[in-house]
N, CA and C atoms as a LAMMPS dump frame, in Angstrom:
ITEM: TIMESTEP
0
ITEM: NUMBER OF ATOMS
312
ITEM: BOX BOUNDS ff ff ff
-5.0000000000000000e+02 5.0000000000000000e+02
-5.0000000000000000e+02 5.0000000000000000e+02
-5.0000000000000000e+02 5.0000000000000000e+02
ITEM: ATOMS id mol type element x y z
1 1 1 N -435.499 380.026 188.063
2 1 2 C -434.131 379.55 187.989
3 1 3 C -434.101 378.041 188.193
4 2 1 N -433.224 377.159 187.36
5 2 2 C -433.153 375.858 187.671
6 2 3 C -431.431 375.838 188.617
7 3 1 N -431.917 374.997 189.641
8 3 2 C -430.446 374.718 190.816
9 3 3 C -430.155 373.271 190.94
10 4 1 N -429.241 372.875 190.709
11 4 2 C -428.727 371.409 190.668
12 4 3 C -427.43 371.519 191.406
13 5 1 N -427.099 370.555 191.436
14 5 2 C -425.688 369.659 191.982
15 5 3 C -425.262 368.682 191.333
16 6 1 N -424.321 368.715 190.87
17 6 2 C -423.336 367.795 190.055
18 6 3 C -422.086 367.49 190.416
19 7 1 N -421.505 366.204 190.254
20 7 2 C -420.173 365.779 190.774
21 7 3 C -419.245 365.342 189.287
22 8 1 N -418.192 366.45 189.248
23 8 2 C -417.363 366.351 187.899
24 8 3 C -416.254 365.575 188.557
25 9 1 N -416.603 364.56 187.851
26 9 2 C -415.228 363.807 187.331
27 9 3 C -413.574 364.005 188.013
28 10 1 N -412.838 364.131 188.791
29 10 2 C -411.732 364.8 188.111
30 10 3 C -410.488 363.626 188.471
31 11 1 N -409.209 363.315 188.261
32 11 2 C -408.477 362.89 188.629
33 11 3 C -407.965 362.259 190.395
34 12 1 N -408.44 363.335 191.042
35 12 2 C -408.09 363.085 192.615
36 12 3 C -409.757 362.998 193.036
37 13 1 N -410.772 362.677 192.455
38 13 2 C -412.014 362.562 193.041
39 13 3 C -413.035 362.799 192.181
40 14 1 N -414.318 363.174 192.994
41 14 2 C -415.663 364.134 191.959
42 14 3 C -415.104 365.462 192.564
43 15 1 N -415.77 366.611 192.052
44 15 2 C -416.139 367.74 192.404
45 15 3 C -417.393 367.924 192.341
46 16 1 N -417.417 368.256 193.728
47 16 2 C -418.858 368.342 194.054
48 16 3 C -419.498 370.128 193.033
49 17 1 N -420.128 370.446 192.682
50 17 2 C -419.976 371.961 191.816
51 17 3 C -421.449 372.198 192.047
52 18 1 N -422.071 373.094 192.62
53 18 2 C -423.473 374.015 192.224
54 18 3 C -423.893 374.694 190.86
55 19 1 N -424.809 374.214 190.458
56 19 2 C -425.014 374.947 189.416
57 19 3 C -426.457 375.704 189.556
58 20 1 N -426.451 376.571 188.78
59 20 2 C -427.796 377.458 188.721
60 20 3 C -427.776 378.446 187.416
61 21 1 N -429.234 378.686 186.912
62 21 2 C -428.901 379.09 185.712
63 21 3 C -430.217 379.665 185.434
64 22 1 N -430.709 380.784 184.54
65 22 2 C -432.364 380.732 184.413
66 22 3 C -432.755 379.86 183.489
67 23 1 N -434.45 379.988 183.764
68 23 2 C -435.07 378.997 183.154
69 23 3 C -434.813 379.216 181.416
70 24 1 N -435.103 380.277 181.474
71 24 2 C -435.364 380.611 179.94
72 24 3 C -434.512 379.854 179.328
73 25 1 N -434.964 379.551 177.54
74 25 2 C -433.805 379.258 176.7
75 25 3 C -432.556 380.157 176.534
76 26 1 N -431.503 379.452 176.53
77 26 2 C -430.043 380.061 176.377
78 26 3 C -429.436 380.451 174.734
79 27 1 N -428.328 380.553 174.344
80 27 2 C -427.311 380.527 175.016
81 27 3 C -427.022 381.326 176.405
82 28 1 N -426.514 380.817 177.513
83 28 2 C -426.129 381.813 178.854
84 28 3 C -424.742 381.631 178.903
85 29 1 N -423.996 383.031 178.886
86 29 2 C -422.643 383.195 179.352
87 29 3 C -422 382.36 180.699
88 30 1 N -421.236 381.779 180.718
89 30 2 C -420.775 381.071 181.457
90 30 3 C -420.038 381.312 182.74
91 31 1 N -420.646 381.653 184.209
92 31 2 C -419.667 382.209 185.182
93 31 3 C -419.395 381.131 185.908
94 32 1 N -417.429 380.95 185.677
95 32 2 C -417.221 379.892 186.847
96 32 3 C -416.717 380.761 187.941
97 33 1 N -417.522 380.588 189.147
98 33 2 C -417.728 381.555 190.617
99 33 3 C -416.738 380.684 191.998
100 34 1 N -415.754 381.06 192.109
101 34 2 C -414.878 380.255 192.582
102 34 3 C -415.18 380.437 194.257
103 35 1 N -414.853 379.571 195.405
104 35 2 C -415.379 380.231 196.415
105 35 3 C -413.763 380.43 197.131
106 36 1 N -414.506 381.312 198.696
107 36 2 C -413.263 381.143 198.741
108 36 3 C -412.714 380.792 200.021
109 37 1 N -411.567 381.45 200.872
110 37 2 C -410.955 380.298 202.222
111 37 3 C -411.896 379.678 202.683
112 38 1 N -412.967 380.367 203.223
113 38 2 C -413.935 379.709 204.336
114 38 3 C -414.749 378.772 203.694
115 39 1 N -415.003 378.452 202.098
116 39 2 C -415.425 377.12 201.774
117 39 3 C -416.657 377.276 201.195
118 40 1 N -417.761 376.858 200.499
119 40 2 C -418.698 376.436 199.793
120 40 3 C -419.603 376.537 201.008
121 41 1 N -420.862 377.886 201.185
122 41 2 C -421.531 377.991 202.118
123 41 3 C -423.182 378.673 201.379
124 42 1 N -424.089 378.848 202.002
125 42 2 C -424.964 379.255 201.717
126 42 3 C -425.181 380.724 200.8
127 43 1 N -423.922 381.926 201.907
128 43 2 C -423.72 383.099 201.309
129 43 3 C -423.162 382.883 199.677
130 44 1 N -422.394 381.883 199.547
131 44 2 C -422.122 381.923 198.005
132 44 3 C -423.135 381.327 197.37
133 45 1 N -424.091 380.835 197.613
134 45 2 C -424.764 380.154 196.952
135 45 3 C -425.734 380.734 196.712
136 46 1 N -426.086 382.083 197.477
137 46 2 C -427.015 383.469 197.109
138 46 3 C -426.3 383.884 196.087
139 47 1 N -425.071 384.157 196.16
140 47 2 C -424.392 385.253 195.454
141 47 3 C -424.841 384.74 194.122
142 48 1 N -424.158 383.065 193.704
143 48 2 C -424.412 382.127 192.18
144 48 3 C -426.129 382.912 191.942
145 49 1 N -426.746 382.825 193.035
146 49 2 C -428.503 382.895 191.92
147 49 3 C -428.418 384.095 191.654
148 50 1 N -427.941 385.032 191.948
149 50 2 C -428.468 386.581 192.1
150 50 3 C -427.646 386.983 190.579
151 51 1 N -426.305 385.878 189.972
152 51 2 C -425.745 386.457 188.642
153 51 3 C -426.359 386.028 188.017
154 52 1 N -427.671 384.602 188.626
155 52 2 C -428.281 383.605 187.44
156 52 3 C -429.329 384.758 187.196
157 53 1 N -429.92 385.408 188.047
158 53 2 C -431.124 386.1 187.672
159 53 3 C -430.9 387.173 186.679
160 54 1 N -429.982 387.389 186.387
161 54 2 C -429.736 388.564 185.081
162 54 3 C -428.868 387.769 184.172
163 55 1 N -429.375 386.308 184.061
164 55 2 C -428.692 385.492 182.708
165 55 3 C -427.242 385.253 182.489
166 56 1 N -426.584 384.252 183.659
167 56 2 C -425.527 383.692 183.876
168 56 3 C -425.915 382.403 184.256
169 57 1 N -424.931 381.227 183.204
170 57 2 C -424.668 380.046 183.482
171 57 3 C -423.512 379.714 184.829
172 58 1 N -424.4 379.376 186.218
173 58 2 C -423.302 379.906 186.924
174 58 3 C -422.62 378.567 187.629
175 59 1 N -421.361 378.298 187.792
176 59 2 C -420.938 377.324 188.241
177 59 3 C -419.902 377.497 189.299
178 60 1 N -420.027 376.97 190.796
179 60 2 C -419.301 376.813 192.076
180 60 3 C -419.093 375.736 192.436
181 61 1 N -417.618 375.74 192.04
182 61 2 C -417.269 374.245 192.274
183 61 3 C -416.469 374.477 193.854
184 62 1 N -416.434 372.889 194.479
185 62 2 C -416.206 373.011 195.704
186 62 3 C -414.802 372.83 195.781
187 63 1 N -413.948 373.796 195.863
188 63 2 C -412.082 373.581 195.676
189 63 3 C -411.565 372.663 197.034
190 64 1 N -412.453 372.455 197.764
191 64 2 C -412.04 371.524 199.024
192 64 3 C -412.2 370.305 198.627
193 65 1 N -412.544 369.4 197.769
194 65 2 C -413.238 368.032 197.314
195 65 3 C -412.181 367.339 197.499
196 66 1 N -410.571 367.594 197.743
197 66 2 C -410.022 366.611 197.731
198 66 3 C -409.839 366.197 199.215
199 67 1 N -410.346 367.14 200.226
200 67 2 C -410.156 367.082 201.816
201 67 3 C -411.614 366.245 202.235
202 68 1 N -412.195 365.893 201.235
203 68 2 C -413.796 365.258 201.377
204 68 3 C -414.631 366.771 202.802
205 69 1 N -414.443 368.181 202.019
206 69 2 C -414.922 368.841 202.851
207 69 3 C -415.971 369.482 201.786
208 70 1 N -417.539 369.474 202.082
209 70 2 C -418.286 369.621 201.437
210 70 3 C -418.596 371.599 201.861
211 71 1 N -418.842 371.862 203.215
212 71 2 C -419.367 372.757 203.495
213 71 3 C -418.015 373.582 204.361
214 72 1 N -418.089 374.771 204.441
215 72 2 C -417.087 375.751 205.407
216 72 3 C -417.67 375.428 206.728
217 73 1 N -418.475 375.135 207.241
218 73 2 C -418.873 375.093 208.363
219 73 3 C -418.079 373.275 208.918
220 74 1 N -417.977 372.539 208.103
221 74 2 C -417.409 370.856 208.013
222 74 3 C -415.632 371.351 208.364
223 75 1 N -415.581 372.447 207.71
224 75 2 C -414.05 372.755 207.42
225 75 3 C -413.23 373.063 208.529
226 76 1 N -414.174 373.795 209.468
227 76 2 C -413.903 374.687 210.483
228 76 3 C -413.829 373.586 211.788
229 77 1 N -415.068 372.512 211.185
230 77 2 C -414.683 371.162 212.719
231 77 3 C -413.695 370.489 212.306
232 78 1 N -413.24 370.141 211.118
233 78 2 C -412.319 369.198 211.057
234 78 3 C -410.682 370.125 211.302
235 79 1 N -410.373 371.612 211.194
236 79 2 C -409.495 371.941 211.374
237 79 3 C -409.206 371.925 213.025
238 80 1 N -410.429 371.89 213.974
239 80 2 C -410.463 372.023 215.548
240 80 3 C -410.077 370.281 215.839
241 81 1 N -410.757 369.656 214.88
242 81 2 C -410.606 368.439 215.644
243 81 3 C -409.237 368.046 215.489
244 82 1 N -408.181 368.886 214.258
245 82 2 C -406.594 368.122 214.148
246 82 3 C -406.101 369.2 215.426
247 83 1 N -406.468 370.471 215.978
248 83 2 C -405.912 371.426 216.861
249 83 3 C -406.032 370.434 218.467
250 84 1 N -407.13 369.255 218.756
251 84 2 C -407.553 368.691 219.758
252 84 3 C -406.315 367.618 220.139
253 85 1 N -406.386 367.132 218.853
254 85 2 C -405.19 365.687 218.653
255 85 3 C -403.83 366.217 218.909
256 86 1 N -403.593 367.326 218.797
257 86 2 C -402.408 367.978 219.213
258 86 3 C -401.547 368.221 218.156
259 87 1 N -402.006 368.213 216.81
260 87 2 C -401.274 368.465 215.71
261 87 3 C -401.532 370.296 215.036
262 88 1 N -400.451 370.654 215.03
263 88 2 C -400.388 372.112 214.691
264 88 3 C -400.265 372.412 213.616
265 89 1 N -401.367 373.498 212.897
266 89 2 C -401.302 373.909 211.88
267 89 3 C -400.913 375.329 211.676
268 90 1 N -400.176 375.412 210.399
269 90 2 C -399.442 376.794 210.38
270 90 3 C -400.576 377.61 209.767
271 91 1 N -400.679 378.884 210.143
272 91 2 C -401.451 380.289 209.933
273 91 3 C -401.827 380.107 208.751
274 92 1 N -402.582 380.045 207.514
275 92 2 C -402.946 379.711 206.599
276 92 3 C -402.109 381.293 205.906
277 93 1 N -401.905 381.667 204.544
278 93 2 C -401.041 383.021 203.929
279 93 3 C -401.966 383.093 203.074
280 94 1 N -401.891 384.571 203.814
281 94 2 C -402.84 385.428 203.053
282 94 3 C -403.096 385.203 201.334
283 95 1 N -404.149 384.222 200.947
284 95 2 C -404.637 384.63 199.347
285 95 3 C -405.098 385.593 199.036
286 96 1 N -404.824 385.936 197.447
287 96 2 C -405.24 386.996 196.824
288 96 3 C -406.68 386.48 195.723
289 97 1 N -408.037 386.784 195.932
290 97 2 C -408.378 386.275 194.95
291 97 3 C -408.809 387.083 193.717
292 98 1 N -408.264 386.634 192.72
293 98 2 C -408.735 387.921 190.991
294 98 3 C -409.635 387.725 190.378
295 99 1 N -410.839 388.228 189.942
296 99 2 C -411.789 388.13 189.351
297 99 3 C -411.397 388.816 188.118
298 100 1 N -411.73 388.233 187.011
299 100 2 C -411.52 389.18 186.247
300 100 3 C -412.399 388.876 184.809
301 101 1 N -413.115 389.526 184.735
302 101 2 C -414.597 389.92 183.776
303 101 3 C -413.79 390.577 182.274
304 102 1 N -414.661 389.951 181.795
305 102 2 C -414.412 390.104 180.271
306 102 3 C -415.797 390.397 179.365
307 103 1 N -415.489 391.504 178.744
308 103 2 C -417.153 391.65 178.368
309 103 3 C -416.472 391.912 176.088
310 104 1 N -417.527 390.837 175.687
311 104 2 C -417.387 390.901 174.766
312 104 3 C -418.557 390.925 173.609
């Protein structure tokens, strides 16, 4: 498998995004692998190789990039350190996340 890191472009910043993909020649179907509350961590980053190994172009982009929060574990100090300063944050509401596969 080839694993890189790339920073896309976007309007409010880069996005930081994981990529992974097999070696072999392609074409490879394209999975964009979204992460989710707890942030861009190691466990997703098993999950990306394990669709690359049965021939998925797989891409995890980091949906925190505009909080300059790279990792869930970064996410979790910087939410303690605004709870320290004495600023209160409301209960985060419940997301729903949809996957939804298309086989053609």
């Amino acid at each position: 498998m080839i694993e890189r890191q790339i920073d896309i472009p976007a309007k409010d910043g880069r996005i930081t995004t994981f990529i992974v993909h097999p070696e072999r020649d392609g074409p490879h179907p394209v999975l964009l692998f979204y992460m989710d509350a707890p942030g861009i961590r190691e466990e997703l980053r098993d999950m990306a190789r394990r669709f690359a190994t049965v021939g998925y172009y797989v891409m995890l982009p980091n949906l925190y990039y505009r909080a300059g929060v790279m990792e869930g574990k970064e996410r979790k100090k910087k939410e303690w350190r605004g709870r320290e300063k004495g600023k209160q944050r409301r209960p985060s509401s419940s997301k729903v996340n949809i996957i939804r596969v298309y086989r053609i």
